[in-house]
C-alpha positions in Angstrom: 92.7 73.8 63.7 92.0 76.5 61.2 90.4 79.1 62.8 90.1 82.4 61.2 93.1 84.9 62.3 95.3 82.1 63.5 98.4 82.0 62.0 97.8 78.7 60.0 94.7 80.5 58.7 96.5 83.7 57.8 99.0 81.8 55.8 96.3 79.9 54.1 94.7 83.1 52.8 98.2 84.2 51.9 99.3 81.4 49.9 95.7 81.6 47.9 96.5 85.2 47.0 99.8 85.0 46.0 98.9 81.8 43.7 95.8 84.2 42.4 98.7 86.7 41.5 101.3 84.9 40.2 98.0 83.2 37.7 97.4 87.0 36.4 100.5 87.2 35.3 100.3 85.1 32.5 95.8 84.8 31.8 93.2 86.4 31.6 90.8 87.2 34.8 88.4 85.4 33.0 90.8 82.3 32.2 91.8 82.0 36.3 89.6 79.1 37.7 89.8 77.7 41.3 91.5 74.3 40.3 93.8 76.2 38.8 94.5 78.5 42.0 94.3 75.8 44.5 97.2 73.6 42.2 99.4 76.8 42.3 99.0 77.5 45.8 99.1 73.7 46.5 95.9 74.0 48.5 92.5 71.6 48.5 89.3 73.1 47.3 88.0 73.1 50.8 90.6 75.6 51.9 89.9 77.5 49.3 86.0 77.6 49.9 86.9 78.5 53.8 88.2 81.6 53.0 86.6 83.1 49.9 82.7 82.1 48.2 84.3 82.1 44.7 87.0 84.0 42.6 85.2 87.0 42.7 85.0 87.0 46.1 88.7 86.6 46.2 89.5 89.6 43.8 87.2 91.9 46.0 88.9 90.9 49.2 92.2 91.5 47.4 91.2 94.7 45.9 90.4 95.7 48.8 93.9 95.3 51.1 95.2 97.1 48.1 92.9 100.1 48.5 93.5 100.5 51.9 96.9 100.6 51.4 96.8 103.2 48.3 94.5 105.5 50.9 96.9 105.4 53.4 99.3 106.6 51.3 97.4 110.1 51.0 96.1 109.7 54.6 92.5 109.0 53.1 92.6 112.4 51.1 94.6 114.5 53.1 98.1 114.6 52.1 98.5 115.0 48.4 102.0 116.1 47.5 105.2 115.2 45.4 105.5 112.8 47.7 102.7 111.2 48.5 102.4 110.5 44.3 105.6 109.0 43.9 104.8 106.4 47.0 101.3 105.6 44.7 103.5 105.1 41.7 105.6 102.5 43.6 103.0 101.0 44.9 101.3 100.3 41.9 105.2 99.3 40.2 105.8 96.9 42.7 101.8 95.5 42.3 101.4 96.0 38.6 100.7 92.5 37.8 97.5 93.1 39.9 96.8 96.3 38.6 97.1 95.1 35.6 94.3 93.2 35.8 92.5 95.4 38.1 92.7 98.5 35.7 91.4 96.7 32.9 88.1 95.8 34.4 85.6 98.4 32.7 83.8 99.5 35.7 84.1 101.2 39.1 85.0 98.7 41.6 83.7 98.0 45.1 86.3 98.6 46.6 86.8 102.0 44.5 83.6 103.0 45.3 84.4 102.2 49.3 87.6 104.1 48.9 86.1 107.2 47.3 83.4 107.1 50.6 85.9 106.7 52.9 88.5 109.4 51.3 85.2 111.8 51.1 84.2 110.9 54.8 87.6 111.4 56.4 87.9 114.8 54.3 84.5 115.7 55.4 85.5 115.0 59.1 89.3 115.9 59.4 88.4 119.3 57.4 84.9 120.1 58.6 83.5 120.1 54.9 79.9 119.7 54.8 80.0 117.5 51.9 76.0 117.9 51.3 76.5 121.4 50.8 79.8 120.8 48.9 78.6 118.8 45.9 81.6 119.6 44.0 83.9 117.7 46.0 82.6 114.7 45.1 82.4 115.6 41.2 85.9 116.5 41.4 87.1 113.6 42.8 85.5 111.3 40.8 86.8 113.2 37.8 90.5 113.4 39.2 90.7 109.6 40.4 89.5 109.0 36.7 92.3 110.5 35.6 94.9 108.5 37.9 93.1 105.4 36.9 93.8 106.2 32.9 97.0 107.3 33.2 98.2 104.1 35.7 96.2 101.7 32.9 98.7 103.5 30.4 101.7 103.7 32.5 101.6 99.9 33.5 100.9 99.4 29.3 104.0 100.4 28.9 105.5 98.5 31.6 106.3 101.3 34.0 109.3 102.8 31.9 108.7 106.0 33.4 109.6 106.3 37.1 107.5 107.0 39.9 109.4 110.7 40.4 108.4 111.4 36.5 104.9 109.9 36.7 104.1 112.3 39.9 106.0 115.2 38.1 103.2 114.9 35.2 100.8 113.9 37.4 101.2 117.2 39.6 101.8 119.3 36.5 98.7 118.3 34.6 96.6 119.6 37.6 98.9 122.2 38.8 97.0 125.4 40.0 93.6 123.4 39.9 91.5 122.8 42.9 91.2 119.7 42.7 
């Protein structure tokens, strides 16, 4: 029986993602239908329907493992060193077919949006910032996480030429003495 968070079900949701990903690679979002998922991962319709409500719902549940892992990378806000950069800029080389398509949608995500509140919350709480009375916080990490966004939509453009080292080495010089 496939129950969710048996292994059977696990793999199911596995297989449906990794057929999702290897699509990207050669269409459009837009182009990506469920036949067309459920053939590559060699899945019925059904399965696919017991997991996700549609392709949407799919990209957001996706997006979403892959924000959680990008936050633990900087311990939800806390660590942000050398470091810490060059572990996002692997992440996103070794995922760039997804972010690929995920940098290219025009809009702030959910699950960027969840991220941002839960990097801002765990600040807030691991810190003591009182974020109401700290406005600027917010603004300047809105404005800073713009910044990575553009400059991963670029470096992924140009099919990660650079390496991580040299993308966190302009990434920490561009903001070098800022408080950011």
């Amino acid at each position: 029986m496939n129950i969710k968070n048996n292994s059977r079900y696990k793999m199911s949701s596995e297989k449906i993602e990794t057929a999702f990903l290897a699509l990207i690679l050669n269409h459009k979002y837009e182009d990506i239908n469920i036949s067309q998922i459920c053939e590559q991962a060699n899945i019925n319709r059904s399965t696919f329907y017991c997991h996700y409500d549609d392709i949407n719902d799919l990209v957001i549940k996706i997006e979403s493992k892959f924000a959680k892992s990008m936050a633990s990378i900087f311990d939800y806000g806390l660590k942000q060193n050398h470091q810490a950069f060059v572990e996002m800029f692997t992440f996103i080389k070794e995922n760039k077919y997804f972010y690929k398509a995920f940098l290219s949608i025009p809009y702030q995500t959910l699950a960027e949006t969840n991220t941002k509140i839960d990097v801002l919350r765990n600040i807030g709480e691991k810190t003591n910032i009182d974020k109401t009375n700290n406005i600027g916080i917010f603004y300047r990490a809105s404005f800073f996480g713009a910044g990575i966004k553009e400059m991963c939509r670029l470096w992924i453009k140009r099919d990660c030429k650079e390496s991580p080292e040299d993308m966190a080495k302009l990434l920490l010089d561009e903001y070098k003495n800022r408080n950011c």
